[in-house]
N, C-alpha and C positions, 0 to 999 in steps of 0.2 A: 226113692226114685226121683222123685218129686226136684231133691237138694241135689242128687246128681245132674238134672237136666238144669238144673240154676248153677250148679258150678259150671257146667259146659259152653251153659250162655256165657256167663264170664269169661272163659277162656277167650272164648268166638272172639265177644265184642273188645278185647284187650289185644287182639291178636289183628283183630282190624285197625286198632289204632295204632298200632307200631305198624303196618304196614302205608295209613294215612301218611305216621310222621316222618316214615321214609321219602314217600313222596315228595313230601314238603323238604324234606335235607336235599333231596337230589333236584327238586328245583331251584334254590336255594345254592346251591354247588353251578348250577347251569347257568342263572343272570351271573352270577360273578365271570362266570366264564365271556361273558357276552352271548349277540345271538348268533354265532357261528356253530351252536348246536341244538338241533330238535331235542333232543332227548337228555337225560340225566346218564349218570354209569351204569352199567352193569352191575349187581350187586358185587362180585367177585373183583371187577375193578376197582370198586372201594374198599374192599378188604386189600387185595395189594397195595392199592395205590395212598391209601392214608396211613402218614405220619402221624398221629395226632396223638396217639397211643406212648409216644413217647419225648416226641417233639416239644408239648408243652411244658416239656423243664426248662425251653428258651424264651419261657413267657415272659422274665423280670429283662431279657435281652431286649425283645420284641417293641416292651411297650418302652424304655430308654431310644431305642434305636426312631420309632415314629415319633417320639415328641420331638427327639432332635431335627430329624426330616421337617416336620410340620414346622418347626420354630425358621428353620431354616428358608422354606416355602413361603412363608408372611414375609421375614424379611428381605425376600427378592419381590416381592409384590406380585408374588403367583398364585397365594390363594391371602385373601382379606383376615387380618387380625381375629375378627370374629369367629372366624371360623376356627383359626389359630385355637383360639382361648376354649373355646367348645371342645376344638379333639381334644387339647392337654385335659381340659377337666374328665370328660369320658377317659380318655386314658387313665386316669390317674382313680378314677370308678372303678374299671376294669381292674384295676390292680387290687384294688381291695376285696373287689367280687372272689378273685381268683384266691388272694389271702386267706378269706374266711370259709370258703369250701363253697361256696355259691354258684359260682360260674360252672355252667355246663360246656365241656368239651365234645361239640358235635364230631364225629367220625365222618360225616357226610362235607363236613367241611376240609376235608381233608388234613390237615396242617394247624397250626398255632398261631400262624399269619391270614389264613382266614377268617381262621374260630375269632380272635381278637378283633378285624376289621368289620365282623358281621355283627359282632354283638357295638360294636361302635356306632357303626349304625343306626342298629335299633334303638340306641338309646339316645343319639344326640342328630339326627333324620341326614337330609344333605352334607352337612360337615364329613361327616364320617366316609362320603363317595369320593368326597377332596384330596384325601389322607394319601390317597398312592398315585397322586401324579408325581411325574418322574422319578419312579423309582418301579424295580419288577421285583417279585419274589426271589429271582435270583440272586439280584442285588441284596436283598432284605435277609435273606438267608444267612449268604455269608457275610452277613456282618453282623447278626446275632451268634451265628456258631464262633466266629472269630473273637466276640467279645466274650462270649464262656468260656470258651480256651485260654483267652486271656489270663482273664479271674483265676481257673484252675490252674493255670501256671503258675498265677500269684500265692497260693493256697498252699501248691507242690513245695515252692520256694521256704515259706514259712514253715512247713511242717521240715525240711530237711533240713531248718535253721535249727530248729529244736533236737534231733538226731544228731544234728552236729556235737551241740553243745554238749546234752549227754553224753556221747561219746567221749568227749571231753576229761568231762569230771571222773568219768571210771574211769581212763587214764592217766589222768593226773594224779588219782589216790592207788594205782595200784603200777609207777611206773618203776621201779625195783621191785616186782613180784616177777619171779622165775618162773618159768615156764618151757617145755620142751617147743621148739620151733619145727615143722613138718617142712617136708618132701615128698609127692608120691604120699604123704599120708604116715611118712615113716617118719621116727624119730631123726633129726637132722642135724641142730645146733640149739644151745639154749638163747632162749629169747627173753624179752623180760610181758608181761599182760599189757602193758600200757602199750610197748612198742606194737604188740599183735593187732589192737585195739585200733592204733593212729594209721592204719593199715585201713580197714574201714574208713578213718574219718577224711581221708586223702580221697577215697572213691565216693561218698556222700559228698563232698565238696565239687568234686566233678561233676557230679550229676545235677549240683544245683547249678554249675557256670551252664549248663548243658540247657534248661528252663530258663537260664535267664536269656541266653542267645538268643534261643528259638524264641522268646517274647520281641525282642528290638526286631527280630524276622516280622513275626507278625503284625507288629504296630502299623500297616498301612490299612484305611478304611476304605472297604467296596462301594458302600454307598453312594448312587449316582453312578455306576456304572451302568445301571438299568438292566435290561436282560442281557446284552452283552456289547452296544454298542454305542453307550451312552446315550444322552437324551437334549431333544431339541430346545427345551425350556432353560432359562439364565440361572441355572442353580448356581450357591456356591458348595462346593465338594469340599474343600479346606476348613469352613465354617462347621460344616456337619462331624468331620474329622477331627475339628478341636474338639465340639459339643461332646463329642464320644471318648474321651482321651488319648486318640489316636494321633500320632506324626504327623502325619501328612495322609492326603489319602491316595490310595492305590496309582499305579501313575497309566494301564492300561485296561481299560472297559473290558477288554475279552478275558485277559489273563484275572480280573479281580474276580469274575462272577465261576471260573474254572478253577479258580486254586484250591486246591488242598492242602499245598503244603506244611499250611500252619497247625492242620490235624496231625500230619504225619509226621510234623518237627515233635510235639508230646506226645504223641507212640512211641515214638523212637528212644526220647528221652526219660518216661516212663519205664519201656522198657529194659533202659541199661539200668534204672534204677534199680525194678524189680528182683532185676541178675543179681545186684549189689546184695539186695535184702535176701535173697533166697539163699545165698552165701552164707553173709553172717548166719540167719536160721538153722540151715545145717549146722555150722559149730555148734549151735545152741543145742540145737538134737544130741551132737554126738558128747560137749562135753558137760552135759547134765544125767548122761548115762553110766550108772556106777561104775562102771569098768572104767571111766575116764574121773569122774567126780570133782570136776574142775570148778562148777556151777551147780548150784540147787536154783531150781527155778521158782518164780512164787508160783503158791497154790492158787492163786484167780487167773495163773496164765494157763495151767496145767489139769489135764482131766483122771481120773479115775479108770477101771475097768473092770465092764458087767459081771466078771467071773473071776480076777486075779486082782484079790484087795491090796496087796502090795503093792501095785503099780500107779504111776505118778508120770502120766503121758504128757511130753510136751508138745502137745496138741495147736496152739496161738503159733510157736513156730515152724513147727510141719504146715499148717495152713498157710502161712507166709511164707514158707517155700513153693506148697503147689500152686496157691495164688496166682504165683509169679507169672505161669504160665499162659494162661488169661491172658496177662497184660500183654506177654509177647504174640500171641495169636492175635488178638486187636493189632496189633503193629503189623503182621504177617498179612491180615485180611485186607486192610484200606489200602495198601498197596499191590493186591492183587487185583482191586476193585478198579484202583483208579490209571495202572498201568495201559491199557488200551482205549481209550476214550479219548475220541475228537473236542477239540473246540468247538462250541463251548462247552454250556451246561446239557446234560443229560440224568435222567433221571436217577440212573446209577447213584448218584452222588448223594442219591436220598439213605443211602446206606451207608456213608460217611458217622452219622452221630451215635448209633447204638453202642457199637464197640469202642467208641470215647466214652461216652457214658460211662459204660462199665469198667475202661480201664484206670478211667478219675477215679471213678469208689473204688476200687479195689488197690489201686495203689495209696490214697490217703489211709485206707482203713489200714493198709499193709505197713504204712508209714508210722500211725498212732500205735498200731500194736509192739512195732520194734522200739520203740523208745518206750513204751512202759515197759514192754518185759527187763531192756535192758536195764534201766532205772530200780528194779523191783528185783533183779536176780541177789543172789546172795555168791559171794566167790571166797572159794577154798585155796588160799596159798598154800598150805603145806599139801595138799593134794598137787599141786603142780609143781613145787618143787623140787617133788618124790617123782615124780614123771619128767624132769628136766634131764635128771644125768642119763637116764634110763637109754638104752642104744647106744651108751658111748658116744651121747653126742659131742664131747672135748675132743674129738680125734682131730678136729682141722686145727686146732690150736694147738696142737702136738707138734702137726704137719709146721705151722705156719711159726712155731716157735725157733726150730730146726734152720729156716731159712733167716728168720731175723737176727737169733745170736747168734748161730755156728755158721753160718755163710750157705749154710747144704741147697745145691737146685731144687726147686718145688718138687718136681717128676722124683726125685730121690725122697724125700724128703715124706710124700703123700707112701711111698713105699714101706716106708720104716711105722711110719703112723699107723699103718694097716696091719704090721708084722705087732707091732702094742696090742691092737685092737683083738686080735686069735690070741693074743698069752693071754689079755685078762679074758678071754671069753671060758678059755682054757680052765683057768682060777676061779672064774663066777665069781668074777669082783670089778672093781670098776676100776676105769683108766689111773687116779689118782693113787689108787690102793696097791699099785704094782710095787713091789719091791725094789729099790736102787738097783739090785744087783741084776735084777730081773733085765731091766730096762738098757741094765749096761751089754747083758749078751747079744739082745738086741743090735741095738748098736752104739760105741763108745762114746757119745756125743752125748748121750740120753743121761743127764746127772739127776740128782734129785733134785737142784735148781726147778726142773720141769714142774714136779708134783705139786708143787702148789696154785699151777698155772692151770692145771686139770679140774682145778673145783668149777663147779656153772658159776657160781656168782663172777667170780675169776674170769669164767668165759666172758659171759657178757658184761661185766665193766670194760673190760677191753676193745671192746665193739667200740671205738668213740667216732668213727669214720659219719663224715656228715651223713643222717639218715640211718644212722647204726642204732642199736637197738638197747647202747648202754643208759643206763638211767638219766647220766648227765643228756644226754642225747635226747633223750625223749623228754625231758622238758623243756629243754628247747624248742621242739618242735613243738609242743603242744602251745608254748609262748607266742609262738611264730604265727601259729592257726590264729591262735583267738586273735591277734594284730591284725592279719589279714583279712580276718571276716568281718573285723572291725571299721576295716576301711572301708568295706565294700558300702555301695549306693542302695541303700533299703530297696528289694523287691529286683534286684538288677544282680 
């Protein structure tokens, strides 16, 4: 009994002290506020109203963004060197505190731009109350989110440099590999794997012009726009802009502390990524499944199953398909968020960073796994070139042979193609295997000259049309890429 009433005191007196040091967060929360309030929040109000639970990922922003403020502040002779040299050193504390697990991230402080500025403070006394003249949360906000966007865009860029590439190489070594080209999912016309491949590498290329855009978008710094109507003190904003690698900085105080747009230029561009990767993944799904056998996937990309030991689930690319969806619902939410919202800042926009958050990780994660798996797969040419002719897919070269040497109108011409296609369906043989004579009843134009023209390889060497899918063609094109991406200005 005795240990029960001493665990209970325990309880008590532990239970008194988190409500003491509540007290203390929510007065603590109130001087920052100034004295335009009696009281602290409600507890429920700090439960909604704190960011801090996730915000503090834009701490290496936070504390870049006030040295440069600060440095900027001594050199208009708004706050004294000294004071200068005090924040940077606390800042530059703060960062290590935060490094090594140290730093406590109060909730009662609501935000990362708090938490940072209080413990600044306490560590380095008046310097630290200096640190936010001219400048507001608003301001300071978005030019920490805009510099982590940045970064991630920088990141997206890099990782889709490397997609590219690999895509590359597997086309390069397999660009006379046959393969049946779809429609509808039906067998169509033969293609060669390189050509199917640079198909992919054409949309991965877009999607980085697409990161790079929305970066030169971005490059305008909010800082000094203040809460939204800039500030009475001789900052220089340019200087802060350079400090930060920014352009120039933002050119209007309302629109810098309100924009989203540079959250919702990487949604968007995120997004068509994802589509991209969720794409390729499905082929991964469909031709790593025996029926197709086009691809064995590696066993580290691929899982097992609890009751049917035969099976070898491509697991990494079904997730990288439904991933994808994530990303587009982040894209679908910020812009439902920020659709009805006055000038300027509102608190809404505190909802701005989770669904970035998540759709940064999940599209890098979704990035790194497509370029291993692809790098790591193993591919079956004679599984595809056994799938190539399958569907009769020679029949437009029947069609398109008709109209080159015998003069025949296309509309005739697709007719007769179609009358081949029911004999040999007829026969259970394929277009090249028809008989001269077969072909003659047909129609008298149909010599055996044709049959040789019927083979896939046949088909697609013929393809040489800029963009066509013949071998010659596709190294070209793969020539052409690496040129192109070779010009391009690192990170742009």
């Amino acid at each position: 009994m005795c240990r029960i009433a001493g665990n209970l005191q325990k309880h008590f007196e532990a239970d008194e002290d988190r409500k003491r040091d509540m007290t203390e967060q929510r007065k603590a929360a109130r001087d920052l506020w100034g004295g335009h309030f009696a009281t602290g929040p409600a507890p429920l109000m700090e439960q909604i109203n704190a960011s801090i639970g996730f915000d503090k990922r834009l701490w290496p922003h936070d504390i870049v963004g006030s040295k440069a403020h600060a440095t900027m502040l001594a050199g208009q002779g708004i706050i004294s060197e000294a004071d200068r040299d005090a924040i940077l050193e606390g800042l530059d504390e703060i960062a290590r505190e935060i490094e090594a697990g140290s730093f406590t991230f109060d909730p009662a402080l609501e935000d990362i731009h708090l938490n940072i500025e209080s413990r600044l403070t306490e560590k380095i006394g008046e310097p630290g109350r200096r640190l936010h003249t001219a400048r507001s949360r608003n301001d300071q906000v978005a030019t920490d989110f805009k510099l982590f966007v940045r970064a991630s865009i920088d990141r997206a860029i890099d990782l889709l440099e490397h997609l590219t590439d690999t895509i590359l190489d597997i086309a390069d070594q397999h660009a006379a590999t046959v393969m049946p080209g779809f429609t509808h999912l039906q067998a169509a016309q033969p293609v060669t794997f390189g050509h199917h491949l640079m198909a992919y590498a054409e949309m991965v290329v877009r999607d980085r012009s697409r990161f790079a855009d929305a970066r030169l978008r971005l490059n305008e710094c909010p800082l000094g726009a203040a809460a939204l109507a800039g500030t009475s003190f001789p900052i220089d904003r340019h200087a802060t802009a350079s400090a930060l690698g920014f352009d120039r900085p933002a050119a209007n105080s309302i629109d810098a502390v309100s924009d989203r747009d540079f959250a919702l230029d990487y949604l968007a561009s995120a997004a068509i990524t994802a589509v991209h990767l969720s794409r390729l993944a499905e082929e991964l799904v469909l031709w790593s499944t025996p029926q197709f056998g086009f691809v064995t996937m590696a066993e580290d990309f691929t899982s097992g199953s609890s009751i049917m030991p035969q099976k070898r689930n491509p697991d990494a690319a079904e997730l990288v398909r439904g991933k994808s969806g994530r990303v587009l619902g982040h894209s679908q939410a910020l812009l439902v968020t920020m659709k009805g919202l006055p000038l300027a800042y509102s608190k809404d926009m505190q909802e701005d960073k989770e669904g970035v958050f998540d759709a940064v990780d999940t599209l890098e994660l979704c990035l790194r796994a497509t370029t291993a798996m692809l790098a790591s797969m193993r591919v079956d040419p004679a599984r595809m070139r056994a799938a190539a002719g399958v569907g009769f897919t020679t029949a437009t070269d029947l069609a398109d042979w008709l109209v080159r040497v015998k003069g025949a109108p296309f509309r005739d011409a697709h007719g007769i193609a179609a009358r081949a296609v029911k004999a040999a369906e007829e026969r259970a043989c394929d277009l090249h295997e028809l008989d001269e004579a077969v072909l003659q009843a047909i129609d008298p134009r149909l010599d055996g000259a044709v049959r040789r023209l019927l083979r896939v390889e046949a088909s697609v060497a013929s393809r040489t049309s800029h963009g066509g899918t013949s071998p010659e063609r596709v190294r070209e094109a793969i020539t052409a890429m690496r040129e192109r991406l070779a010009a391009l200005e690192p990170g742009r």
